[in-house]
Z-matrix of the N, CA and C atoms (Angstrom, degrees):
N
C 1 1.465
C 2 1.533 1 111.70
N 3 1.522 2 125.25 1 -41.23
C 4 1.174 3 128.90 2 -177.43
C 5 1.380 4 105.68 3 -60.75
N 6 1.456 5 125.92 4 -49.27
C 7 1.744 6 127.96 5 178.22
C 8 1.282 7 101.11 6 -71.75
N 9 1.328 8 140.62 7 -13.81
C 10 1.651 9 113.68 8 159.92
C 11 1.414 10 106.52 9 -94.85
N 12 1.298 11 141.97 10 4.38
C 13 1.597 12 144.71 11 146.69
C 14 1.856 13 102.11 12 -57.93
N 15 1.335 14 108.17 13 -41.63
C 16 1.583 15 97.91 14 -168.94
C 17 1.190 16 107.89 15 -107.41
N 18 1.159 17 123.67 16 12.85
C 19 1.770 18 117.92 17 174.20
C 20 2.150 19 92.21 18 -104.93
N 21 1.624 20 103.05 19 -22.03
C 22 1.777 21 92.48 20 -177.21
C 23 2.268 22 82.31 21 -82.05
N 24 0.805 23 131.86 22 -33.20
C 25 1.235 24 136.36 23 161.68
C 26 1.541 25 106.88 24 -8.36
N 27 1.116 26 96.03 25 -72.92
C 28 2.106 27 114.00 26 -155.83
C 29 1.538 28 89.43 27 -86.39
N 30 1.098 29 135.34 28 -36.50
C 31 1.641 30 144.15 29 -131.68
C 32 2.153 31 77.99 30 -102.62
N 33 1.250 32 124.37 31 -64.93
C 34 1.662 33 128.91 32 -151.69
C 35 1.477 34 86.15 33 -100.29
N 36 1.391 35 141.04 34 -0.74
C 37 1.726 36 122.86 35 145.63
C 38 1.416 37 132.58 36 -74.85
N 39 1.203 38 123.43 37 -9.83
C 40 1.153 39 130.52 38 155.93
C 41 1.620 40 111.03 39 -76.35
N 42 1.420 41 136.53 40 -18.46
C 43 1.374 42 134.76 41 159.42
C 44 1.310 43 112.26 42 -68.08
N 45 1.315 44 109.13 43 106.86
C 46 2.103 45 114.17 44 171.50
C 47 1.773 46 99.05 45 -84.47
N 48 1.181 47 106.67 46 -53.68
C 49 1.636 48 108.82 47 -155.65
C 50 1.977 49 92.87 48 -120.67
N 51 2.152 50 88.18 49 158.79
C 52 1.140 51 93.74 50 -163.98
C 53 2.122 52 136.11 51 70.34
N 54 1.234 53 94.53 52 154.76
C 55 1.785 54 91.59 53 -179.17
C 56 1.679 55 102.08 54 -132.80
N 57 1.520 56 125.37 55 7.91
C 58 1.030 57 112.39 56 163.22
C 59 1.758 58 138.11 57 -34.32
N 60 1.438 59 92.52 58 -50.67
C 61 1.472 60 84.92 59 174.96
C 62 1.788 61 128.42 60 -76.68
N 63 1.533 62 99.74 61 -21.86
C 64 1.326 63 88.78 62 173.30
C 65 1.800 64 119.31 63 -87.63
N 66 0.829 65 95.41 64 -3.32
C 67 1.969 66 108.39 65 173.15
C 68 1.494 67 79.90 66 -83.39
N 69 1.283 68 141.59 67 -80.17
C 70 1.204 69 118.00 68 -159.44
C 71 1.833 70 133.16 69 -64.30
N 72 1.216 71 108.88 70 -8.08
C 73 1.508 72 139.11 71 166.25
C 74 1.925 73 95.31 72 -65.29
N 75 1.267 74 108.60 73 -63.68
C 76 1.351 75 108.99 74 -148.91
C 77 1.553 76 100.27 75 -86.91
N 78 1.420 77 129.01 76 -8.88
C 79 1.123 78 126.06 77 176.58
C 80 1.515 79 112.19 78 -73.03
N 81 1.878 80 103.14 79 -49.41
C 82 1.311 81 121.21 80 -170.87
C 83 1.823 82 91.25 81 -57.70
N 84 1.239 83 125.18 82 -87.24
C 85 1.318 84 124.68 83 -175.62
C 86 1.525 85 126.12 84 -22.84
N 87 1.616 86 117.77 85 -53.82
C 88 1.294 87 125.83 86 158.98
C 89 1.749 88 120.20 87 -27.18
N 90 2.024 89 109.36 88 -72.25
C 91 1.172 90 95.91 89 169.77
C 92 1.429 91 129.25 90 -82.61
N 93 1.325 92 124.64 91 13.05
C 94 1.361 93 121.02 92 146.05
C 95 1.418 94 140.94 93 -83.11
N 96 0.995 95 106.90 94 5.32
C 97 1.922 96 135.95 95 178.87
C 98 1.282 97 129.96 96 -110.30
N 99 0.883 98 106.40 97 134.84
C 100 1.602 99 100.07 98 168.00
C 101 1.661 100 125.54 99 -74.53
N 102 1.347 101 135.96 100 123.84
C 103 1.016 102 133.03 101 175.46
C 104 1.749 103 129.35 102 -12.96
N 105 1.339 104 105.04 103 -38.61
C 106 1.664 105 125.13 104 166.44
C 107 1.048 106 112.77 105 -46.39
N 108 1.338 107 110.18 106 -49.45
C 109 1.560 108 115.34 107 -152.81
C 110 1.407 109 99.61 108 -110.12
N 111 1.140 110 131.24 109 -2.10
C 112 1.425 111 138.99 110 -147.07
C 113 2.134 112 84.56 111 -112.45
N 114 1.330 113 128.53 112 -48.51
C 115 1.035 114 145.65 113 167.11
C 116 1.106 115 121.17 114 -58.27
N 117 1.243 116 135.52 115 -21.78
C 118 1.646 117 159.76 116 -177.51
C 119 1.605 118 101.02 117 -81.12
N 120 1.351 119 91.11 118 -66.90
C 121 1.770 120 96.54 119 -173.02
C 122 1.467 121 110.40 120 -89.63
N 123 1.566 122 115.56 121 4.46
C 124 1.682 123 101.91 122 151.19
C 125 1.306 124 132.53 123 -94.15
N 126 1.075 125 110.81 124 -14.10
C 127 1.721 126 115.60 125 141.67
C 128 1.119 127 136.05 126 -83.26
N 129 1.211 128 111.00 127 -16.67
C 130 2.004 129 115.99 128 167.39
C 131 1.883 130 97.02 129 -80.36
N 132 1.487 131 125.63 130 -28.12
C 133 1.067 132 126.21 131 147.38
C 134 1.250 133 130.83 132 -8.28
N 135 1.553 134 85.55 133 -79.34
C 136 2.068 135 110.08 134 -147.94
C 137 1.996 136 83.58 135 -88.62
N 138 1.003 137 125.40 136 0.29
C 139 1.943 138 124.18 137 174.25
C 140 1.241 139 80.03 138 -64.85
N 141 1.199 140 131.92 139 -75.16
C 142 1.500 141 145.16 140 -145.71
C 143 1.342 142 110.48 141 -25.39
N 144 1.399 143 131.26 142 118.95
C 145 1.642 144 148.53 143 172.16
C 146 1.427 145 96.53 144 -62.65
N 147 1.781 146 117.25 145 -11.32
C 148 1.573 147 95.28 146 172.00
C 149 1.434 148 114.50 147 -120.94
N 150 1.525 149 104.21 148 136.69
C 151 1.550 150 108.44 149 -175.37
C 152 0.980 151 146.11 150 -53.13
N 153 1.686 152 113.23 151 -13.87
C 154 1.277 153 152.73 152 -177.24
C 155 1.358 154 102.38 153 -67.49
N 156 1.474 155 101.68 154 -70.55
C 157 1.619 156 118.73 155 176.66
C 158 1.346 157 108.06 156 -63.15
N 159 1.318 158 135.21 157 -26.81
C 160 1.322 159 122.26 158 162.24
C 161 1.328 160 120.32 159 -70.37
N 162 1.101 161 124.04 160 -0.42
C 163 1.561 162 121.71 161 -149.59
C 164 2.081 163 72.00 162 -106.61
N 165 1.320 164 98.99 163 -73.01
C 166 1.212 165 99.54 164 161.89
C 167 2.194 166 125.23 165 5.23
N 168 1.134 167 73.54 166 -68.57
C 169 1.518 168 90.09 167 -163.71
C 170 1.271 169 117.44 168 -82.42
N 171 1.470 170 106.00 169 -5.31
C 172 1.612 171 113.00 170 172.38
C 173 1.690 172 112.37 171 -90.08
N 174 1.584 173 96.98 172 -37.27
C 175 1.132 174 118.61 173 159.86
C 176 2.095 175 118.49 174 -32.79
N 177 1.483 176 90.28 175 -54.97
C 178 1.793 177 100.96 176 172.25
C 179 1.227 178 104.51 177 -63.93
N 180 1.439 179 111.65 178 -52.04
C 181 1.986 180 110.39 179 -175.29
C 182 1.421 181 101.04 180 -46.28
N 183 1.456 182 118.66 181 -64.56
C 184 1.276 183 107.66 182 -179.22
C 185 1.727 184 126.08 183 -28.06
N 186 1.248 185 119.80 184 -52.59
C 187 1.416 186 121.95 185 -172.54
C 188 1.360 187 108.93 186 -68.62
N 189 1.122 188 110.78 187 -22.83
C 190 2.082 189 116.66 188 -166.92
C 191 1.064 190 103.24 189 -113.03
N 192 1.372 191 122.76 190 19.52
C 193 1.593 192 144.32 191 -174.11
C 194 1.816 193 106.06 192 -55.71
N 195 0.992 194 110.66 193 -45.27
C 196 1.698 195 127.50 194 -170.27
C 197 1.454 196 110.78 195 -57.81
N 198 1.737 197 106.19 196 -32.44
C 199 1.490 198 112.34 197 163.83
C 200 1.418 199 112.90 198 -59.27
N 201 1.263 200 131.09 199 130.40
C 202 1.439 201 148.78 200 -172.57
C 203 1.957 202 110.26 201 -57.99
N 204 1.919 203 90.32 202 -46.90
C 205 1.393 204 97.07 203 179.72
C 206 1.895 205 136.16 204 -72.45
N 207 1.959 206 80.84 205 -31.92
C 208 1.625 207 96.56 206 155.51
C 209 1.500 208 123.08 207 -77.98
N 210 1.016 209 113.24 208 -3.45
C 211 1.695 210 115.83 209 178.29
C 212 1.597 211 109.28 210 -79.21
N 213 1.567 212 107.17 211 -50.16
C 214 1.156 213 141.26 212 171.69
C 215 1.392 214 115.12 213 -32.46
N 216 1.231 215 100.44 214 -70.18
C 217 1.796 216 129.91 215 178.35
C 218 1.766 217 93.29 216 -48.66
N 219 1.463 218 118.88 217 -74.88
C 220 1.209 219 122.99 218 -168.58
C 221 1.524 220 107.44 219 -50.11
N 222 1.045 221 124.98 220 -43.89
C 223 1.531 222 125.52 221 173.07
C 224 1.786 223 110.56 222 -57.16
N 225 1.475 224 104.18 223 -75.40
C 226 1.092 225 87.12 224 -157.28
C 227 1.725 226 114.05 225 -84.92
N 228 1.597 227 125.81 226 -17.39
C 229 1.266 228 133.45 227 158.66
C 230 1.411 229 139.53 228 -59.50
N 231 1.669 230 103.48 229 -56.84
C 232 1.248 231 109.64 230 165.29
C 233 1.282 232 126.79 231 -102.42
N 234 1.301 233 103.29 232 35.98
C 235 1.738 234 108.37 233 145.32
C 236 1.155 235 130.06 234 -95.09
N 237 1.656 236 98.72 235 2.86
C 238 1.666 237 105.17 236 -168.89
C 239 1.388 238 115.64 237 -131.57
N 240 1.826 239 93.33 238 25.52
C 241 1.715 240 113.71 239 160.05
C 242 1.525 241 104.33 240 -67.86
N 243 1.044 242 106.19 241 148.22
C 244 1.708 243 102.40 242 -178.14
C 245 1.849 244 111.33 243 -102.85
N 246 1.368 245 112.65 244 -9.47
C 247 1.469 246 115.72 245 -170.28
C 248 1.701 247 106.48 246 -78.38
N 249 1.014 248 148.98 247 71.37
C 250 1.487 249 168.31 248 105.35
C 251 1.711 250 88.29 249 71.43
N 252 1.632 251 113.49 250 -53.25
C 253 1.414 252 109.55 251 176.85
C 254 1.484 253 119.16 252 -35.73
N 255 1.668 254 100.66 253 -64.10
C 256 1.395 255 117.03 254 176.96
C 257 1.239 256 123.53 255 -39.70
N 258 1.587 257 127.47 256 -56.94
C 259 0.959 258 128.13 257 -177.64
C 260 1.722 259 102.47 258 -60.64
N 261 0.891 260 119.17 259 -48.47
C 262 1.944 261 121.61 260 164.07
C 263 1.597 262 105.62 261 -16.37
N 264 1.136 263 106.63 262 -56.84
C 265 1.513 264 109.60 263 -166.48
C 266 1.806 265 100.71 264 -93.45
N 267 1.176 266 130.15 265 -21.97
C 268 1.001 267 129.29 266 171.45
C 269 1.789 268 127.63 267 -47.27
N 270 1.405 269 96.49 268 -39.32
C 271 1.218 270 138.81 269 165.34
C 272 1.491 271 117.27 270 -43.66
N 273 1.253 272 98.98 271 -54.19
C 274 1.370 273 127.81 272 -178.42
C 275 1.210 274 113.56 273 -56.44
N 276 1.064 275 108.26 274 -90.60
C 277 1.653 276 148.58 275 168.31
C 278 2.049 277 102.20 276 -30.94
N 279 1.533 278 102.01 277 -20.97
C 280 1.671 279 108.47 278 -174.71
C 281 1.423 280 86.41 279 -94.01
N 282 1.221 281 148.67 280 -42.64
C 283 1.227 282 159.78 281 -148.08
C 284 2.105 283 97.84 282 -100.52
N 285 1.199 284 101.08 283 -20.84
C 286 1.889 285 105.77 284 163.14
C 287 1.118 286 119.31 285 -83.07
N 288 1.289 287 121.67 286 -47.40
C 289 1.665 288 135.76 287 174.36
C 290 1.913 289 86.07 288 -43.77
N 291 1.588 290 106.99 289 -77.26
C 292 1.589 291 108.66 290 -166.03
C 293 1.433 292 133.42 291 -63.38
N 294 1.132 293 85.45 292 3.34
C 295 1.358 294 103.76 293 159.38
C 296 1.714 295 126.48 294 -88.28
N 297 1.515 296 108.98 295 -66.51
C 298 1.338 297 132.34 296 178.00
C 299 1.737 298 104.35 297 -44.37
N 300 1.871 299 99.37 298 -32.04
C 301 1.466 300 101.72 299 -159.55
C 302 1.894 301 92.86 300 -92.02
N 303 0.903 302 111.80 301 -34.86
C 304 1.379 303 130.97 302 -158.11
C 305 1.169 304 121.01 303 72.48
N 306 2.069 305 109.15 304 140.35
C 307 1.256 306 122.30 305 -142.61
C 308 1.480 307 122.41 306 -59.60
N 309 1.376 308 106.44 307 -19.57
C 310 1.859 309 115.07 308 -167.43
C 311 1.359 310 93.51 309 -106.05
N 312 1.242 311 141.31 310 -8.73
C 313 1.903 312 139.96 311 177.74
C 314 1.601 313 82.48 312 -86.07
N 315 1.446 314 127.47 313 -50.84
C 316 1.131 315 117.67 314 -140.12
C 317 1.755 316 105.65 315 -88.62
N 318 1.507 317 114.47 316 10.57
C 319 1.551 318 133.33 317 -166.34
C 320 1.804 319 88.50 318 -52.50
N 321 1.298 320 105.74 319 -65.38
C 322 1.825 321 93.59 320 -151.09
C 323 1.903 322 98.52 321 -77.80
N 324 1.119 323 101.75 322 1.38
C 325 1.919 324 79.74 323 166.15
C 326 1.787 325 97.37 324 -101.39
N 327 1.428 326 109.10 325 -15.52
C 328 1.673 327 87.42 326 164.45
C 329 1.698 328 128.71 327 -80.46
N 330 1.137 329 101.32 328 -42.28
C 331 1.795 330 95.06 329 146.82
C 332 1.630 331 129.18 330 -64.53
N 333 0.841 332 139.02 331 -32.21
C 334 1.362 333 118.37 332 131.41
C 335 1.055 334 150.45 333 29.49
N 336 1.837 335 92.12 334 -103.55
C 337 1.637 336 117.24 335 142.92
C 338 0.799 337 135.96 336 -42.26
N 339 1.363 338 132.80 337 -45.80
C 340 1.277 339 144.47 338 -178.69
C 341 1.530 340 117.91 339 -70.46
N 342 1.610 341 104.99 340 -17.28
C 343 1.140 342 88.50 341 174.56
C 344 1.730 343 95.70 342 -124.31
N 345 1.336 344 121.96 343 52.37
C 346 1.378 345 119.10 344 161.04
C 347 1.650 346 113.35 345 -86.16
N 348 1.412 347 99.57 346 154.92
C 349 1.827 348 92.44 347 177.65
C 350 1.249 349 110.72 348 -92.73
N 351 1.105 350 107.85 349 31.71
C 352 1.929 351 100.80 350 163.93
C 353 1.086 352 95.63 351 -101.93
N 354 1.484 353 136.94 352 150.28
C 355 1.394 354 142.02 353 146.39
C 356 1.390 355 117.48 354 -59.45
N 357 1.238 356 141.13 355 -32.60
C 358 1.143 357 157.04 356 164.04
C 359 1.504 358 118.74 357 -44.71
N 360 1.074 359 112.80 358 -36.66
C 361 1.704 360 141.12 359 179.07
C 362 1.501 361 114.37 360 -82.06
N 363 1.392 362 105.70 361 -52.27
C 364 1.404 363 121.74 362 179.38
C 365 1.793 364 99.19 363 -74.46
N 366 0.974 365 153.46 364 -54.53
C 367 1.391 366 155.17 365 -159.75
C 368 1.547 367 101.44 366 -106.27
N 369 1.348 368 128.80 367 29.89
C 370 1.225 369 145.34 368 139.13
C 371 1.413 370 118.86 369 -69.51
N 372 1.589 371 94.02 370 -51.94
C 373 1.605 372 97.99 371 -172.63
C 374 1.839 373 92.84 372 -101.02
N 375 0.810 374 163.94 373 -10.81
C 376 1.753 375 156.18 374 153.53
C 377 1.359 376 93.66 375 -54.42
N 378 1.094 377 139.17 376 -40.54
C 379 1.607 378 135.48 377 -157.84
C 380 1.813 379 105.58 378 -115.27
N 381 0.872 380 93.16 379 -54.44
C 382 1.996 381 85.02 380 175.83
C 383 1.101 382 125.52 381 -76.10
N 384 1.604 383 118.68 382 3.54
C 385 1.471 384 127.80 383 166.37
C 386 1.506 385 114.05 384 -99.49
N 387 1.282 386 111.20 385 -1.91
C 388 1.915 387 127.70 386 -172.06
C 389 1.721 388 99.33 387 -65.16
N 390 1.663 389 125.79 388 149.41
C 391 1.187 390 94.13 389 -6.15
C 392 2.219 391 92.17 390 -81.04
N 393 1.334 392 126.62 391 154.20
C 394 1.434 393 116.97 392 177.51
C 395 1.047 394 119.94 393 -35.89
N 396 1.343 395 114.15 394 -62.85
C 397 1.663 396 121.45 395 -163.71
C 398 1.296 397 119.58 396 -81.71
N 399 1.354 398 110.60 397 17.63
C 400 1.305 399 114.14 398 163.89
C 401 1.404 400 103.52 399 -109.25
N 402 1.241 401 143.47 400 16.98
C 403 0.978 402 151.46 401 -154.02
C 404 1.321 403 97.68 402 -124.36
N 405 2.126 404 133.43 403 125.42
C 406 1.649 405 95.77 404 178.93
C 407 1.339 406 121.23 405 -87.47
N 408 1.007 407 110.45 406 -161.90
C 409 1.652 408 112.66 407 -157.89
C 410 1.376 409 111.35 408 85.96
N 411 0.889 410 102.93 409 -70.61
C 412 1.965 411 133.64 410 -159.81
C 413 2.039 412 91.56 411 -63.64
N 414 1.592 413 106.91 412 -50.58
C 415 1.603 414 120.77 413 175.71
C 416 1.234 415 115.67 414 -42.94
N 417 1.478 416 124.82 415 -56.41
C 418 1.109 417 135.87 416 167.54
C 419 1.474 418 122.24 417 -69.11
N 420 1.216 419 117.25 418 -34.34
C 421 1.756 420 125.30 419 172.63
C 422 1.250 421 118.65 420 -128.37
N 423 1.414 422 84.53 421 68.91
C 424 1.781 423 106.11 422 163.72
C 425 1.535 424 124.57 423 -30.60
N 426 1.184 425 102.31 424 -52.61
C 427 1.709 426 126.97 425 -168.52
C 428 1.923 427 92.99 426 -75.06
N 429 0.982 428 132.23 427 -20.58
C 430 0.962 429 121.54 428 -179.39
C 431 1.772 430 121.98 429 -85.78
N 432 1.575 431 108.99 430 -28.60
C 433 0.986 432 125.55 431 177.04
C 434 1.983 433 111.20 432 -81.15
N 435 1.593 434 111.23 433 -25.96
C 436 1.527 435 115.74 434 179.78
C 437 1.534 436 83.34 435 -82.73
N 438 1.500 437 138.12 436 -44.23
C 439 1.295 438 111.81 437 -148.27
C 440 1.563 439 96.71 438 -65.27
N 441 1.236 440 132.41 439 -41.99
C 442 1.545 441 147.17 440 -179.31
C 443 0.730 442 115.20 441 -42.97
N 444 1.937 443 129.87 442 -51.39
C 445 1.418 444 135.16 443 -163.96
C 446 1.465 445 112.17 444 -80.32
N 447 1.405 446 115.75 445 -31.77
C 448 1.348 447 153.56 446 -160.74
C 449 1.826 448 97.33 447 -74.24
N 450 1.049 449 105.87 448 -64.66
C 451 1.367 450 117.53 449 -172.05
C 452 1.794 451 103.55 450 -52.49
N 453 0.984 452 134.09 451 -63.01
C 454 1.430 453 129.67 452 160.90
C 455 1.749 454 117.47 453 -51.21
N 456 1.211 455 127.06 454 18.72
C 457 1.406 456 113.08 455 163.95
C 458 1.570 457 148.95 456 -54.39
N 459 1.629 458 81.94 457 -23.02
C 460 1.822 459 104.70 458 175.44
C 461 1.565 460 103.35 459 -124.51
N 462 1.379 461 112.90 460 43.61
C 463 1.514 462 116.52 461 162.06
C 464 1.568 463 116.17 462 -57.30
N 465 1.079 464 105.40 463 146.02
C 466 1.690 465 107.06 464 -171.37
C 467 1.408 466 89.31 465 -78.17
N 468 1.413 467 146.44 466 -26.13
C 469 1.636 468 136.50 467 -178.66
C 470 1.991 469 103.62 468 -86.29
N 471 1.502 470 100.18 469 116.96
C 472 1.426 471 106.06 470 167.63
C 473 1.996 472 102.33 471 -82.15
N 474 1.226 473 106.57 472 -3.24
C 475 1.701 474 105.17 473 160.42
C 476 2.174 475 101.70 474 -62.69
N 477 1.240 476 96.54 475 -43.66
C 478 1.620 477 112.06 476 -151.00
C 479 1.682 478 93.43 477 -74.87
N 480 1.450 479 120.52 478 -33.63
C 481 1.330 480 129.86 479 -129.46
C 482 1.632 481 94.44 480 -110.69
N 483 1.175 482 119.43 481 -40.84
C 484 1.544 483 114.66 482 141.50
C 485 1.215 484 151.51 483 -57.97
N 486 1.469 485 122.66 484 -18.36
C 487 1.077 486 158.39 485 151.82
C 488 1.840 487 106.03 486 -52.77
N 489 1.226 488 97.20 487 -50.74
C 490 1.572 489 82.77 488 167.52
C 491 1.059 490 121.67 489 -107.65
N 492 1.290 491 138.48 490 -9.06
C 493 1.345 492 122.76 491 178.84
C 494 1.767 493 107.25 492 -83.88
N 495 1.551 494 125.90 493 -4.78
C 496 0.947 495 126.83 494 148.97
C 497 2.071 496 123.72 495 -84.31
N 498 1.367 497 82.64 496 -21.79
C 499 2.018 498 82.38 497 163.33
C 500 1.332 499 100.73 498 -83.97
N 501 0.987 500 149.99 499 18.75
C 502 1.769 501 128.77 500 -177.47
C 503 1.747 502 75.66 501 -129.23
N 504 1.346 503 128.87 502 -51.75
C 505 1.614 504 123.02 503 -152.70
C 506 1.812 505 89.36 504 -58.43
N 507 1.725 506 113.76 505 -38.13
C 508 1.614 507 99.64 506 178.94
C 509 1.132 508 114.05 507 -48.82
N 510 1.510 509 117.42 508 -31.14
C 511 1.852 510 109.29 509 -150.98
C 512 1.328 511 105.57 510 -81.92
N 513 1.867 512 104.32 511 -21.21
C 514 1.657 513 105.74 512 -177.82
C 515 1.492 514 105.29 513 -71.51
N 516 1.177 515 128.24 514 21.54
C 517 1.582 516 102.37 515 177.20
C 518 1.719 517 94.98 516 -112.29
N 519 1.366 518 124.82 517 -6.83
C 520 1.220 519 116.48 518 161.56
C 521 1.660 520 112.33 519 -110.15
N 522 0.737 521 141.33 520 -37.31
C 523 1.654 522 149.92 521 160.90
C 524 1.301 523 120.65 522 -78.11
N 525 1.249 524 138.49 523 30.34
C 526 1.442 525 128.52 524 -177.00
C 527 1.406 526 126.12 525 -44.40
N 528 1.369 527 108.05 526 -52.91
C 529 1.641 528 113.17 527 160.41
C 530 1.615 529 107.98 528 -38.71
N 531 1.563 530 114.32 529 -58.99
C 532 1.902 531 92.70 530 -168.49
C 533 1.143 532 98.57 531 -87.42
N 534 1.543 533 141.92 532 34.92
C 535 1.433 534 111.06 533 148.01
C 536 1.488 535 99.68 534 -112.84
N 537 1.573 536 132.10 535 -29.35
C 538 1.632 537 99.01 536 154.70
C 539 0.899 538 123.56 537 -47.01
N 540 1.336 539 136.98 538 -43.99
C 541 1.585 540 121.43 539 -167.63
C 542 1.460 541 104.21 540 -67.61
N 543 1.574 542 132.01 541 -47.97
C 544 1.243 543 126.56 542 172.73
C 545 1.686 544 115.59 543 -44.06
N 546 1.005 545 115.62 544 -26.10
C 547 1.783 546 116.14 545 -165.99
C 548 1.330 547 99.37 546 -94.28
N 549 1.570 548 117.04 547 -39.51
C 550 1.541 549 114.49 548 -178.73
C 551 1.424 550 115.44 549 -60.52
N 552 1.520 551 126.21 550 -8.81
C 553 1.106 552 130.54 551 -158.40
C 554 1.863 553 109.42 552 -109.79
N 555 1.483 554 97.20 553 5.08
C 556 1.366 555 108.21 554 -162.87
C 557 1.817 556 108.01 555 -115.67
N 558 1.319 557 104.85 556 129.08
C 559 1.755 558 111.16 557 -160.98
C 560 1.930 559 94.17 558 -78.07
N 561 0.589 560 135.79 559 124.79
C 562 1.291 561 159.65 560 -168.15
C 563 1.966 562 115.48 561 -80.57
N 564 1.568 563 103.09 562 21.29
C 565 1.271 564 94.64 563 -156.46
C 566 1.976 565 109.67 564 -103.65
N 567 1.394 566 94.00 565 -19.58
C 568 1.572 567 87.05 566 177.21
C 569 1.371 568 109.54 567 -113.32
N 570 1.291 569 107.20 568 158.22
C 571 1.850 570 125.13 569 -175.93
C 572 1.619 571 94.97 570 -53.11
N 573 0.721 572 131.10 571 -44.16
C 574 1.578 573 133.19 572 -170.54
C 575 1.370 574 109.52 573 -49.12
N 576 1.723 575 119.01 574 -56.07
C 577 1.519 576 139.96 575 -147.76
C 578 1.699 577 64.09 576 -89.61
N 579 1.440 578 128.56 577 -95.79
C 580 1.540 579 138.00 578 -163.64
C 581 1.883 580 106.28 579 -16.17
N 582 1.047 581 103.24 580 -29.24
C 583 1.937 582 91.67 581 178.14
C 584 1.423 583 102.56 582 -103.17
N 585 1.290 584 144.88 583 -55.18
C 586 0.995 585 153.23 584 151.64
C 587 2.182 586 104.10 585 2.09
N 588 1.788 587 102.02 586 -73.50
C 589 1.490 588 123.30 587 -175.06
C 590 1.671 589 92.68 588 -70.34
N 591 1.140 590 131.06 589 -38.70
C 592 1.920 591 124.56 590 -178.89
C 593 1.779 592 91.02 591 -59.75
N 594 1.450 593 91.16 592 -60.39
C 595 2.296 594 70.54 593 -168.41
C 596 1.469 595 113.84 594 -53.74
N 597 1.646 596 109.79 595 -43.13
C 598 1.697 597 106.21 596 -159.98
C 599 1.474 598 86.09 597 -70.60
N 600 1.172 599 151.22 598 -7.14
C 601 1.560 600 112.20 599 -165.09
C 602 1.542 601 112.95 600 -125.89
N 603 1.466 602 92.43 601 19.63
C 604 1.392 603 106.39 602 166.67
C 605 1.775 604 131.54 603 -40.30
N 606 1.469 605 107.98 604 -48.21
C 607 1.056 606 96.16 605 169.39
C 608 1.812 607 115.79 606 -119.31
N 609 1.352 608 74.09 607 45.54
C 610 2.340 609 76.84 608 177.49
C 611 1.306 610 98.03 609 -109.76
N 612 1.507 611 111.79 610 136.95
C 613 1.209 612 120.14 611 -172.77
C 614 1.771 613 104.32 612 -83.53
């Protein structure tokens, strides 16, 4: 297992940009494995000094997501990878769990998140649930997905705080009515709320 950690090593360092290939690495391996072993080498993975291969290995968390302890890990561990890529796929992989789990079962681990104090955690689920309402559950209960995005508007992370005012600006291209009404409802007084309402109301007339 360690020499296929260092042959994806040499093989995903020549990748600067993008995670295509290691989503497609970790998919192929996933359904060729057994869950055992598939869990083994996503933490002998995420050791990896290379980001690639970590990205990799979050990629696996994602699929084995349904386990409580890998959910866990991704929350409270790999939110506190610092390589910006990672969290990219972190994103992802939060948006696999809610899927695998399905989107309205998976409501109270998405509040949750949202209210973890990592920023990393919280803009997992604003960004790996994008765009929402294409997402089901979320399709049908629009208002459920603005009340969510909405609620983080004056996040102390302008990482977090863009993240949604571009998740709500998606929803305005199918809901325009409920994101004026959501914005009309919003006091306009700190720099935070003011960038937040510039992205979402980008395209409301």
């Amino acid at each position: 297992m360690k020499e296929y950690i260092t042959s994806l090593e040499k093989e995903f360092s020549l990748i600067e940009n993008g995670f295509k290939e290691e989503e497609k690495k970790a998919l192929a391996d996933y359904k060729s494995n057994d869950d055992e072993y598939i869990k083994k080498l996503a933490f002998l993975a995420y050791e990896s000094a290379a980001y690639q291969v970590r990205m990799y290995g979050v990629f696996l968390f994602g699929y084995l997501s349904e386990e409580g302890d890998i959910l866990a890990f991704m929350r409270d561990e790999v939110s506190k990878d610092d390589n910006w890529r990672v969290q990219e796929v972190l994103a992802k992989a939060f948006d696999e769990f809610c899927k695998k789990t399905g989107y309205e079962k998976a409501l109270p681990v998405i509040d949750e998140w949202l209210r973890s104090n990592n920023p990393n955690a919280r803009r997992a689920v604003t960004e790996g649930l994008r765009i929402w309402t294409s997402r089901s559950y979320f399709k049908d209960n629009p208002i459920e997905a603005v009340r969510r995005i909405s609620d983080l508007k004056e996040d102390t992370s302008e990482y977090v705080r863009k993240s949604v005012g571009n998740a709500l600006r998606d929803i305005s291209k199918k809901f325009p009515e409920l994101i004026k009404m959501e914005l009309s409802s919003w006091k306009l007084e700190s720099k935070e709320i003011k960038q937040v309402y510039k992205l979402a109301s980008k395209f409301i007339s």
